[in-house]
BABATOR-431151 format. One line per 5 residues: number of its first residue (from 1); their letters; for each residue x, y, z of C-alpha. Coordinates in nm, 3 decimals. Example, Ala and Ser with C-alpha at 12.3 -4.5 7.8 and 13.67 -1.06 7.14 Angstrom:
BEGIN
1> AS> 1.230,-0.450,0.780  1.367,-0.106,0.714
//
This chain:
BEGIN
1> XXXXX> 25.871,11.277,12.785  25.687,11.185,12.464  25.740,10.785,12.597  25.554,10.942,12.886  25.285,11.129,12.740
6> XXXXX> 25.212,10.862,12.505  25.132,10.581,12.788  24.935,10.848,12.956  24.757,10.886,12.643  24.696,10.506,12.621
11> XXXXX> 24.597,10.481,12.986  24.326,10.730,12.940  24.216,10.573,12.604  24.162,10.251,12.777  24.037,10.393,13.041
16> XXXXX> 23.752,10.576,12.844  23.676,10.263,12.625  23.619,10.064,12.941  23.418,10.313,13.110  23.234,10.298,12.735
21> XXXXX> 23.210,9.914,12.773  23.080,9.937,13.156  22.822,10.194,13.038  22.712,9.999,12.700  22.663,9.690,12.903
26> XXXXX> 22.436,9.829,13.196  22.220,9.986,12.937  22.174,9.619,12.786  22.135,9.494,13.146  21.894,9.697,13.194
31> XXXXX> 21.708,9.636,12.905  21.733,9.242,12.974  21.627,9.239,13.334  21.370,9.505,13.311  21.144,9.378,12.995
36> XXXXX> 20.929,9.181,13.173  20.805,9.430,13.434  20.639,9.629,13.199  20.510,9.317,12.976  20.383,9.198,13.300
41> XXXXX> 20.210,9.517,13.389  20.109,9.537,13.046  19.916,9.221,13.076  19.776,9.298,13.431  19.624,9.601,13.312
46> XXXXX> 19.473,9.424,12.947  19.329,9.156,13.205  19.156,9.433,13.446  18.996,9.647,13.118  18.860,9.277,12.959
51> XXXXX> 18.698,9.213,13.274  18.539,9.542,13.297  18.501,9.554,12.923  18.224,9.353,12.746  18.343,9.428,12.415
56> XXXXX> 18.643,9.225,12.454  18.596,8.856,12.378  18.921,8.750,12.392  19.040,8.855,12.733  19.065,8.568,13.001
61> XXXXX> 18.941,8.754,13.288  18.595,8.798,13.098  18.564,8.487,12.989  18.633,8.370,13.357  18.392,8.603,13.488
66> XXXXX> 18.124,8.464,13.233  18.172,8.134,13.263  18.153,8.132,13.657  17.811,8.398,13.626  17.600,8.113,13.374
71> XXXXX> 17.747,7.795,13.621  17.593,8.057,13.936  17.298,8.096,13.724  17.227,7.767,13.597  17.296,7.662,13.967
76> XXXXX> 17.056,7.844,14.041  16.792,7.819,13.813  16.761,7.448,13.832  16.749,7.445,14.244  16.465,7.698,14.173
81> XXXXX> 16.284,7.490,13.871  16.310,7.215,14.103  16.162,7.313,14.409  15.931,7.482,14.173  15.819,7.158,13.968
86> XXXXX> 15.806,7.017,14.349  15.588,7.227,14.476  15.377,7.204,14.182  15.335,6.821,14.202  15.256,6.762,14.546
91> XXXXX> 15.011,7.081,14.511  14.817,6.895,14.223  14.878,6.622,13.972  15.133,6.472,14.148  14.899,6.376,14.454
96> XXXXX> 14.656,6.250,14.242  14.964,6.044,14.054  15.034,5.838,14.402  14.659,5.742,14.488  14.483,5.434,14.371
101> XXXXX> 14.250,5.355,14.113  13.908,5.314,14.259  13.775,4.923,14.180  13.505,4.746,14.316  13.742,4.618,14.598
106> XXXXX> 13.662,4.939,14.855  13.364,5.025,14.691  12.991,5.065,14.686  12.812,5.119,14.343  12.477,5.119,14.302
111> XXXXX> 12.233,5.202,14.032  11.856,5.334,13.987  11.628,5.439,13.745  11.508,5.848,13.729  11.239,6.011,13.558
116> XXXXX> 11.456,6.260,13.366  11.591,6.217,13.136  11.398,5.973,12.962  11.568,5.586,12.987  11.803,5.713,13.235
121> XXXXX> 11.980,5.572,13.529  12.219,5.694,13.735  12.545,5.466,13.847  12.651,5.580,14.210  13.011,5.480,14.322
126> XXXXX> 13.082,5.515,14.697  13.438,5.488,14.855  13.386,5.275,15.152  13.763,5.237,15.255  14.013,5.464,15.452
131> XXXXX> 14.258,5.567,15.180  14.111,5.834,14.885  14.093,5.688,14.510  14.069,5.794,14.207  13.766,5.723,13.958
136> XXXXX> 13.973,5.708,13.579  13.756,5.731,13.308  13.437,5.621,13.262  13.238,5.287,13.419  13.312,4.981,13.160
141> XXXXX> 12.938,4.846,13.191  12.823,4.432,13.059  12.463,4.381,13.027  12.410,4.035,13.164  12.677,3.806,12.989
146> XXXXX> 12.735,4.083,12.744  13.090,4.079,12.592  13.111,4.405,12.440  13.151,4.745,12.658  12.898,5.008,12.638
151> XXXXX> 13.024,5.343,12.459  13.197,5.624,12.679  13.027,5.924,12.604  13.342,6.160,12.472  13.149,6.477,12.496
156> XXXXX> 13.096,6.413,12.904  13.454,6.385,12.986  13.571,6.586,13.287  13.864,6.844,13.292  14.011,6.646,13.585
161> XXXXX> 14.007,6.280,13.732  13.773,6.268,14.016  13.949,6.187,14.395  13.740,6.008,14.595  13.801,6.058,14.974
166> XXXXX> 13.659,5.811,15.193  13.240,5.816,15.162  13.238,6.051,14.898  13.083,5.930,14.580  13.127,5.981,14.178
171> XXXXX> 12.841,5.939,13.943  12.761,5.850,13.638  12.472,5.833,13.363  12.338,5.564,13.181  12.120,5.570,12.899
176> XXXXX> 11.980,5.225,12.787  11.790,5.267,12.496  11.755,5.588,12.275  11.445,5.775,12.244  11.421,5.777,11.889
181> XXXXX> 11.402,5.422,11.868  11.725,5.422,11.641  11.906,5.130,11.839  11.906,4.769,11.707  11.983,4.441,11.899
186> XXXXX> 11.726,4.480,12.195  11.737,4.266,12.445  11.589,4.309,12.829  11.881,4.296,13.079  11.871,4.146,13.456
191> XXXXX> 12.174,4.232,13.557  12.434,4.492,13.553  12.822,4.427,13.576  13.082,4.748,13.670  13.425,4.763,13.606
196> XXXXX> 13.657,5.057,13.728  13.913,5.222,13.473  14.291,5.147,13.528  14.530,5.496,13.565  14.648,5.438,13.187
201> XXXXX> 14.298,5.464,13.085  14.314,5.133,12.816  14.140,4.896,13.053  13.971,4.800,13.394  14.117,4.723,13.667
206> XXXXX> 13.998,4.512,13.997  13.726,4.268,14.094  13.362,4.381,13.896  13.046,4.473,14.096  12.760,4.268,13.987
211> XXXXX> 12.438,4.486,14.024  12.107,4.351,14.022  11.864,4.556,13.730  11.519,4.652,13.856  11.226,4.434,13.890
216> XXXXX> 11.164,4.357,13.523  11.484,4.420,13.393  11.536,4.726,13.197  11.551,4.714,12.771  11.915,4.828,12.613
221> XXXXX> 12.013,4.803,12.284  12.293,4.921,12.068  12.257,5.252,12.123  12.352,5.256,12.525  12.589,5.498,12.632
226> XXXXX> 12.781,5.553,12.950  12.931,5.904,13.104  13.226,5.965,13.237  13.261,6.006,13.642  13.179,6.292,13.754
231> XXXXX> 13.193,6.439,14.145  12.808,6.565,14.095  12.510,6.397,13.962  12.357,6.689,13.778  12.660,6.664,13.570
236> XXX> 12.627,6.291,13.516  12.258,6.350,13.426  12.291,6.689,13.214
//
């Protein structure tokens, strides 16, 4: 009997210590296999706050979210500054960019003397062709065989270069000879060469116009001056 009772004793010892085993090593099981559901869940939920939250730098999602907003916006500021700085160009400087410099190729110039101001004349330029062009600067004027350019008058410089459409016309002013008498180097002229400005405004550009003075020549000296073109001849006279 005590044989007996001792086996069943050992039976249900070992019996309990395995069912303690079993027990201890689905708790660990458990532990193993289900850490990374909540770590995972842990991380989905951190991802969803940073992308709602601006405070956090750090978190992927935002800085997915930002980086994808400035590539839309920079997308689409530049189709925007470029349509814009399109528009712009072929509404104004831009046009006037693409069309020729006047010369004496396409057209007319001719000059005359007026009462007022005093030892005036006025240079007319008229675009005889079938494309518009542009009048740069002022007239580069030689006295006879004169070498040196008559002064630009700075102070008559226009805001914009003046277009010339085909048979309109852009003037400008001449004075010869000062009032005051302050010139020097006199001479009595014949004849009156014109040179157009180039678009970089350092030079002329195309053939010269040879003009033919009035009957007696007219008297220049050194201080002649010139005007700029301008699209009315008040302006070039004023």
């Amino acid at each position: 009997m005590r044989t007996t009772r001792r086996a069943t004793h050992l039976v249900a010892s070992a019996t309990a210590l395995t069912a303690v085993l079993a027990l201890t090593a689905c708790q660990n099981d458990t532990k193993d296999t289900g850490s990374p559901a909540p770590a995972a869940s842990s991380q989905s939920a951190t991802g969803a706050q940073g992308a709602q939250s601006p405070s956090d730098g750090n978190s992927p999602a935002e800085g997915g979210h930002a980086s994808k907003t400035a590539a839309a916006g920079a997308s689409g500021s530049g189709s925007a500054g470029k349509k814009g700085s399109g528009q712009a160009a072929g509404q104004g400087s831009g046009s006037r960019a693409t069309t020729a410099a006047c010369t004496g190729a396409h057209v007319k110039v001719t000059v005359a003397k007026v009462q007022r101001p005093l030892n005036h004349m006025l240079l007319t330029a008229t675009n005889t062709g079938s494309t518009p062009c542009n009048a740069y600067g002022a007239p580069y004027l030689r006295w006879d065989d004169g070498q040196a350019a008559t002064t630009f008058l700075e102070a008559s410089k226009p805001q914009a270069v003046v277009t010339l459409a085909p048979g309109e016309s852009a003037y400008a002013g001449i004075m010869y000879q000062s009032a005051d008498g302050s010139g020097n180097s006199g001479h009595t002229a014949r004849t009156l060469g014109v040179l157009f400005g180039n678009r970089e405004g350092n030079g002329s550009t195309g053939p010269a116009v040879q003009l033919s003075l009035p009957k007696g020549g007219v008297f220049t000296d050194s201080s002649a001056w010139v005007t700029y073109w301008q699209s009315r001849s008040e302006d070039a006279l004023t």
